[in-house]
N, C-alpha and C positions, 0 to 999 in steps of 0.2 A: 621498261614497260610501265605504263601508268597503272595506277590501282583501277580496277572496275567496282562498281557501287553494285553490292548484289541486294534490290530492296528487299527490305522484310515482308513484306506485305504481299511479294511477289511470289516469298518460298510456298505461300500456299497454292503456288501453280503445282504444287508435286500432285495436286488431286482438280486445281483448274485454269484454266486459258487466260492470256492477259488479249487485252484489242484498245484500240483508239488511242494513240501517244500523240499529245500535242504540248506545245508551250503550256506555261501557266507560270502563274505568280510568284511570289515565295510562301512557301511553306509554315503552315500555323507556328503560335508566339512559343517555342520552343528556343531553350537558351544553346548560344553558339559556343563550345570549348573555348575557351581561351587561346590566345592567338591566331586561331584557325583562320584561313585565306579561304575566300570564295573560289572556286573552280570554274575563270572564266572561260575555258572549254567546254564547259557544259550549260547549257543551259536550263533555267528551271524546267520543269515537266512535267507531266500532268496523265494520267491513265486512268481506264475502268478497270476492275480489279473484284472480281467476283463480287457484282453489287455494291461497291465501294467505290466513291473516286479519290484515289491518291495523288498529290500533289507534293514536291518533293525538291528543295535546294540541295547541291553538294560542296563539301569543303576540304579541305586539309589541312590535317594536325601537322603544325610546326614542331619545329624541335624535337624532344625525344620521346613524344607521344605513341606511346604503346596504343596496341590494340587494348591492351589491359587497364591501362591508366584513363584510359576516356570512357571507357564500357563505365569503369566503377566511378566517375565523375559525372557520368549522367546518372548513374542510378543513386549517387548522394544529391542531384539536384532536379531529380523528377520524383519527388516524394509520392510513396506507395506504387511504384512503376515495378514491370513485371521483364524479368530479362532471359533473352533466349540466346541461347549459346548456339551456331548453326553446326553440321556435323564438318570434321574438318576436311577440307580439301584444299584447289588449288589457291584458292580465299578465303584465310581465315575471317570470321563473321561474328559479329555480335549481335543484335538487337534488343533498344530498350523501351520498352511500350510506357508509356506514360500514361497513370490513373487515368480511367473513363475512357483508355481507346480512341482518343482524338490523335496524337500525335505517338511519334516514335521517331529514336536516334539509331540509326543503322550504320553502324562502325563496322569498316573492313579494311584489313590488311591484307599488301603483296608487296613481295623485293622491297621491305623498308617502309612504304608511303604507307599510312595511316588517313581513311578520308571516310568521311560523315555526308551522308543522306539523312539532312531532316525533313520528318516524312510530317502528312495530316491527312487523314481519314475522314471523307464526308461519304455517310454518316458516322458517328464511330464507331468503333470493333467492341464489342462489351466482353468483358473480363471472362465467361464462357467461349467467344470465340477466339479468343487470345489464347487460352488454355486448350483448345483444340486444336491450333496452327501448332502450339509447341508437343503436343503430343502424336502430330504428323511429322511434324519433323525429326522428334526422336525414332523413328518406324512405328507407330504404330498404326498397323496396318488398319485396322476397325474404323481409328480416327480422322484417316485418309480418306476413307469410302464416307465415311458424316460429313467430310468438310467438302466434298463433291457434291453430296448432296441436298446439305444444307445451304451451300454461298450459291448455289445453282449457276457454275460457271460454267458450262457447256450452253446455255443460252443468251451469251455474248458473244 
């Protein structure tokens, strides 16, 4: 089974809706892990995302790229970036938000394969709302009914 890309941007569906998936370009100047192959199965892609349009390239880490070894290689190479660990499941999940909320590396593992969603935010996610997706995603429950009703995704 192939790895599935779960985006980060997306986990904040726990409180709203995604709509409108089409092509798009490649994904803002975010650096590619070393050796990593394009995943010509997929193509780029492009969503609304509670008032956000996310655009997004995915990849695969070569060789014996951990989920762990590429989480901490983006977050040594997006300087001041903010990393969210997702809760574990059937996809182990990383994501690394990159200063100012423009971009993000969303590393996920399954059965071995190691693959990279780089993501770009228009307009960006500001450091508040970074901080309120990761504290949705750890349950908190308060933080989940704010990011509903702050990203106002029910009216997409």
């Amino acid at each position: 089974m192939k790895a599935t890309i779960v985006l980060p941007a997306l986990m904040i569906a726990v409180a709203c809706g995604v709509a409108r998936v089409s092509q798009a370009s490649e994904a803002g100047a975010l650096p590619v892990y070393p050796g990593s192959m394009p995943l010509t199965e997929h193509v780029p892609g492009a969503t609304k995302v509670c008032g956000h349009m996310l655009t997004w390239k995915e990849y695969r880490a070569t060789g014996n790229a951990s989920l762990g070894t590429v989480a901490t290689w983006y977050q040594q190479h997006l300087p001041g970036s903010t990393r969210l660990d997702m809760a574990p499941g059937e996809v182990a999940h990383v994501t690394v938000f990159a200063a100012g909320g423009a971009g993000a590396a969303a590393i996920s593992a399954l059965s071995g394969d190691t693959t990279i969603a780089l993501e770009h935010f228009a307009p960006p996610y500001s450091q508040t709302e970074i901080s309120l997706m990761i504290r949705a995603e750890r349950g908190d429950a308060a933080a989940r009914a704010q990011a509903k009703a702050q990203f106002h995704c029910d009216d997409e």
